[in-house]
C-alpha positions as CSV (number, residue, x, y, z in Angstrom):
1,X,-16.2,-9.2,1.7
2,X,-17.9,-7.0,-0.3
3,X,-15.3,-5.2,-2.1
4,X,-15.5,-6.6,-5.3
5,X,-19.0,-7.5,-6.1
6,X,-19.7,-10.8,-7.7
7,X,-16.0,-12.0,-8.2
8,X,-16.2,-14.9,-6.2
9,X,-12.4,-16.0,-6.2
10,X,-10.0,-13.3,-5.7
11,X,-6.5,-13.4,-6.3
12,X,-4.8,-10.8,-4.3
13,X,-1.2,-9.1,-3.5
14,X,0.2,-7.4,0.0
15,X,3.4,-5.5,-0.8
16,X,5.0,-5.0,2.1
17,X,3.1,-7.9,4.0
18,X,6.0,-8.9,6.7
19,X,4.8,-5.7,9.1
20,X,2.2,-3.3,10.4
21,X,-0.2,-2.6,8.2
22,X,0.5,-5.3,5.6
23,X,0.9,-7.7,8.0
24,X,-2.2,-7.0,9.2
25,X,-4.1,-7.4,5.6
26,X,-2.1,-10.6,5.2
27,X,-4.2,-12.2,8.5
28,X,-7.3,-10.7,8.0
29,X,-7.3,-11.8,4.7
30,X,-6.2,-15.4,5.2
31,X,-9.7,-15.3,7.3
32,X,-11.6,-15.1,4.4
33,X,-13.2,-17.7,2.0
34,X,-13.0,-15.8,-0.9
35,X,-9.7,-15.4,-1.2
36,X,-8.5,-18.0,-3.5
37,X,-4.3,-17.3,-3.4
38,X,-2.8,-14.6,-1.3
39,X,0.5,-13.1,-1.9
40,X,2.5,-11.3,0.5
41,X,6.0,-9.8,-0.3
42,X,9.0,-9.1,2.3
43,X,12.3,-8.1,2.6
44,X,14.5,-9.6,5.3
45,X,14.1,-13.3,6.0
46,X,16.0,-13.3,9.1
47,X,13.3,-10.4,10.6
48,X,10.2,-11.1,8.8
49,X,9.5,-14.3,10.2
50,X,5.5,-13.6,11.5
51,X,5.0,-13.6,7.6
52,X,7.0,-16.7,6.8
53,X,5.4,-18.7,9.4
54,X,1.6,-18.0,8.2
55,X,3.0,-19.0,4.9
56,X,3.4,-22.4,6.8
57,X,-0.1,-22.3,8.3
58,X,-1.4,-21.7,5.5
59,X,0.7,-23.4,2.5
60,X,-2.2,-23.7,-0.1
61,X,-3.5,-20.0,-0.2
62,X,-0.7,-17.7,1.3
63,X,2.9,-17.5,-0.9
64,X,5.6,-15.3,0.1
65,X,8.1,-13.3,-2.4
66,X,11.1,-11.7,-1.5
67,X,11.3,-8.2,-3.0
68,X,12.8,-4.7,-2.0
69,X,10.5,-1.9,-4.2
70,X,13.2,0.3,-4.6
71,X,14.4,-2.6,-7.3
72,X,12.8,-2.7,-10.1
73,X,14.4,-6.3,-11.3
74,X,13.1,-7.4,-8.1
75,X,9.5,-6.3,-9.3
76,X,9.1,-7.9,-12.2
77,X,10.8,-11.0,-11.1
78,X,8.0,-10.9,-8.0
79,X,5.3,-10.3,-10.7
80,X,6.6,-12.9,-13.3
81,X,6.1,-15.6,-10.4
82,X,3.0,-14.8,-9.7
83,X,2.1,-14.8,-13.4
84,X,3.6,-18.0,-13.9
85,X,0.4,-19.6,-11.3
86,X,-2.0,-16.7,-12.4
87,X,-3.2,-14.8,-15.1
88,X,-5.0,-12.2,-12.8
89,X,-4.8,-10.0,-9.7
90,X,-8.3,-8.7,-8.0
91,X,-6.9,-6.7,-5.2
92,X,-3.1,-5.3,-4.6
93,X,-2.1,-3.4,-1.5
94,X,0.9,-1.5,-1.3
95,X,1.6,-0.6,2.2
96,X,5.3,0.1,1.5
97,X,6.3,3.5,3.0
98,X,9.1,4.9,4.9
99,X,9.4,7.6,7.8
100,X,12.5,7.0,9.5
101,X,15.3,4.9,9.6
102,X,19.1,4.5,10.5
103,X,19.7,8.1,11.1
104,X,16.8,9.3,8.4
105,X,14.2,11.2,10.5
106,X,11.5,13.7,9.5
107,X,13.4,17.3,9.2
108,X,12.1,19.7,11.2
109,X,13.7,22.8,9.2
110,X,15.5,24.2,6.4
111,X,19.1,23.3,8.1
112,X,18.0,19.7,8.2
113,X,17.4,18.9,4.5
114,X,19.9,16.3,3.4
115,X,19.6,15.5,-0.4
116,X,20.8,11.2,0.2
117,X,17.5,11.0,2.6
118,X,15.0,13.1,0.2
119,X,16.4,10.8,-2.9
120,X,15.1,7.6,0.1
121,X,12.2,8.7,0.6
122,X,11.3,9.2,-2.8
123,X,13.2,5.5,-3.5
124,X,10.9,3.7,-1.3
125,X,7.1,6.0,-1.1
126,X,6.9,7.3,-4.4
127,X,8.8,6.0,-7.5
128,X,8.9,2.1,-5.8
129,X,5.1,2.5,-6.5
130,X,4.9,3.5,-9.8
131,X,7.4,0.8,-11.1
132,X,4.7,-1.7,-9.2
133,X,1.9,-0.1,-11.4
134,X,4.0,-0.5,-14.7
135,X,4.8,-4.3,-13.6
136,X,1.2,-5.2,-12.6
137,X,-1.0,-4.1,-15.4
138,X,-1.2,-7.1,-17.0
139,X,-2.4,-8.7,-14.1
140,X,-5.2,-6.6,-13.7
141,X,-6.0,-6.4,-17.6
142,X,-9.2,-8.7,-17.3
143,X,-12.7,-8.2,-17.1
144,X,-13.6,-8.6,-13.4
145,X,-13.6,-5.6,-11.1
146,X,-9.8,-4.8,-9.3
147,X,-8.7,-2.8,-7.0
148,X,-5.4,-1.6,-6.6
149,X,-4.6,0.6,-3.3
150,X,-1.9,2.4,-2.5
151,X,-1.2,3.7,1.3
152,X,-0.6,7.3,1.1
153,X,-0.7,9.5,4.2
154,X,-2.7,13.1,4.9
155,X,0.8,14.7,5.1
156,X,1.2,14.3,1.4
157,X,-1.8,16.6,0.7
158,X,-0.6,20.1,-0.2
159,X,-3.6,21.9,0.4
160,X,-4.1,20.6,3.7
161,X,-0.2,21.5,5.0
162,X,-0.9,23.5,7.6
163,X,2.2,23.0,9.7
164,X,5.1,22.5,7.3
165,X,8.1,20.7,8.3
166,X,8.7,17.3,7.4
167,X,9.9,17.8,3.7
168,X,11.1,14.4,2.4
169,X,8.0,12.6,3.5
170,X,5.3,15.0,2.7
171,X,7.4,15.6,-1.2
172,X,7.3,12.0,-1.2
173,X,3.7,11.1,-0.6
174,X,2.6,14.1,-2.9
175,X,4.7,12.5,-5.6
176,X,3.5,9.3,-4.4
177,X,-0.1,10.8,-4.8
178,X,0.4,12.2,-8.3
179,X,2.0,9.4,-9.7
180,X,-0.9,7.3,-9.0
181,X,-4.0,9.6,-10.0
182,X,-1.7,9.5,-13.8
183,X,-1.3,5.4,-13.3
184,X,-5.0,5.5,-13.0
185,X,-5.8,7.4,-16.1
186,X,-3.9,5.2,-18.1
187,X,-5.4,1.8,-15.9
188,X,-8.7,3.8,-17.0
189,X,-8.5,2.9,-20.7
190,X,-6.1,-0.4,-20.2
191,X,-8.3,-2.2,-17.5
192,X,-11.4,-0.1,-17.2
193,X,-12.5,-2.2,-14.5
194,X,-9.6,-1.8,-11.8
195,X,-10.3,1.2,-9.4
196,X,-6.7,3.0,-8.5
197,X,-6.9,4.5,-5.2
198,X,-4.3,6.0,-2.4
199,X,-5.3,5.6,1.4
200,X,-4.5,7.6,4.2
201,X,-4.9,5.0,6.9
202,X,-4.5,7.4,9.8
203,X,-2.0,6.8,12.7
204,X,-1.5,3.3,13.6
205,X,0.3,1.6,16.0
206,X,3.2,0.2,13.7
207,X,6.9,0.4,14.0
208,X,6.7,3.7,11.5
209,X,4.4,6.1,13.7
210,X,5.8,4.6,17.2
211,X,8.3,7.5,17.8
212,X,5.5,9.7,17.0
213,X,2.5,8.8,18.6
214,X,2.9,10.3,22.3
215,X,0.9,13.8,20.8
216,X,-1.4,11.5,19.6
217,X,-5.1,11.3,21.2
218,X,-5.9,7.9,22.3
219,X,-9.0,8.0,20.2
220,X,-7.1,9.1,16.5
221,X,-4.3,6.2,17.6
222,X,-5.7,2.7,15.4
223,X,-5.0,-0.6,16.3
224,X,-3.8,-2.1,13.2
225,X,-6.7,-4.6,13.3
226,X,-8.8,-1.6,13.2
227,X,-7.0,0.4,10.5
228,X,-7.8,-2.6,8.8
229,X,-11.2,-3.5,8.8
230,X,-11.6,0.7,8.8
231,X,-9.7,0.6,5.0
232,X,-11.8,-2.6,4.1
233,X,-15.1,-0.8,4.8
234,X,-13.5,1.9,2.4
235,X,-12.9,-0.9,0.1
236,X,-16.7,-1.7,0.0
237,X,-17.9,1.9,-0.6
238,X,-15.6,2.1,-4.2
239,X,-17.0,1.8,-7.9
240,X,-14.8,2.4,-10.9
241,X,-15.6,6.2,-10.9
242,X,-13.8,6.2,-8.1
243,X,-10.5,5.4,-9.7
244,X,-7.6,7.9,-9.1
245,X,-8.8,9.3,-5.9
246,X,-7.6,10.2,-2.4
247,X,-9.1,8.4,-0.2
248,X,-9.2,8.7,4.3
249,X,-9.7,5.7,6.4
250,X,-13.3,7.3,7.0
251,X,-14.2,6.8,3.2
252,X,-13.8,10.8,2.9
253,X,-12.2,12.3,0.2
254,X,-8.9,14.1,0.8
255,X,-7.6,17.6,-0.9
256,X,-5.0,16.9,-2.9
């Protein structure tokens, strides 16, 4: 892994690492030697149980930590135990988001906006995040290079919304996106060397885009192994100027 340079022992975080996309980091990066200890956090021990059992595999470098982002006392509780075995982070993943749910689906139009599932979204995809930031500087305030990765989505972009529809996610992910580019100013002159960056991973095939993916092409529809290693190659392209930008899963910049 080339991602961060010469830091030969990384210490590193999966939010949201029971599923999809976090899931998916959580075994590819169990593969690798240079990951020293690997947390993962998840929700619902009764469900997540994928995640639980590689925390059995692999007892010495993968931990699990129960946490729902949209509590904060959950945060800091998640970071103070893994403060208490380390006094730095080298890469944190956020793959947390939230499309549909229990009766909460993308609105379509005007008539469907409902102001309980606009306050969820922003609950789970934006201000969950930004409590993460406010929790985890400390781990990243060292001198060896960081990165701390959000996964955004395309949809939050408002200069590419072309289509409209779809309120409470794409309001979210904007908010999402703007509360990170400001986390990363402030990172900037707290802990120069972490690199801040949201992720549009494209459309994967996870339990969140599955009721959407039959107007998908075959050839823009990821395998999460390849979302994956596609955001790792991103990983490996970054340098502190990059901090605070919007990044695609093909290492091109995104409008905000």
């Amino acid at each position: 892994m080339v991602l961060l340079g010469d830091v030969n022992k990384i210490n590193g975080l999966i939010v949201g690492g029971s599923q999809g996309i976090g899931l998916g980091f959580v075994k590819k990066l169990l593969t690798d030697s240079r990951i020293s200890q690997l947390y993962a956090t998840y929700r619902d021990r009764d469900a997540d149980t994928e995640l639980l059992a590689l925390s059995k595999e692999h007892p010495s470098k993968l931990q699990c930590l129960h946490m729902d982002i949209t509590d904060e006392e959950q945060i800091a509780n998640c970071v103070e135990c893994i403060s208490n075995e380390c006094d730095r982070l080298h890469l944190v993943i956020n793959c947390v988001g939230i499309l549909h749910e229990h009766g909460l689906q993308p609105e379509k139009s005007l008539r469907q906006i409902n102001p309980e599932h606009l306050m969820r979204y922003f609950q789970v995809n934006s201000i969950g995040s930004i409590l993460l930031a406010k929790h985890l500087l400390p781990l990243f305030s060292h001198q060896e290079r960081s990165i701390f990765a959000t996964i955004s989505a395309k949809l939050g972009s408002i200069e590419d919304n072309q289509l409209g529809g779809w309120y409470g996610y794409r309001a979210s992910k904007a908010a999402l996106n703007m509360f990170m580019k400001t986390a990363a100013i402030e990172y900037r002159r707290k802990s120069p060397k972490t690199i801040v960056v949201l992720l549009h991973p494209g459309t994967t095939q996870t339990r969140l885009s599955r009721p959407f993916q039959s107007n998908v092409p075959t050839e823009k529809l990821f395998s999460v192994e390849r979302t994956v290693e596609q955001l790792l190659a991103v990983f490996s392209t970054l340098d502190e100027s990059n901090s605070g930008q919007f990044f695609s899963w093909d290492s091109s910049r995104l409008p905000w």
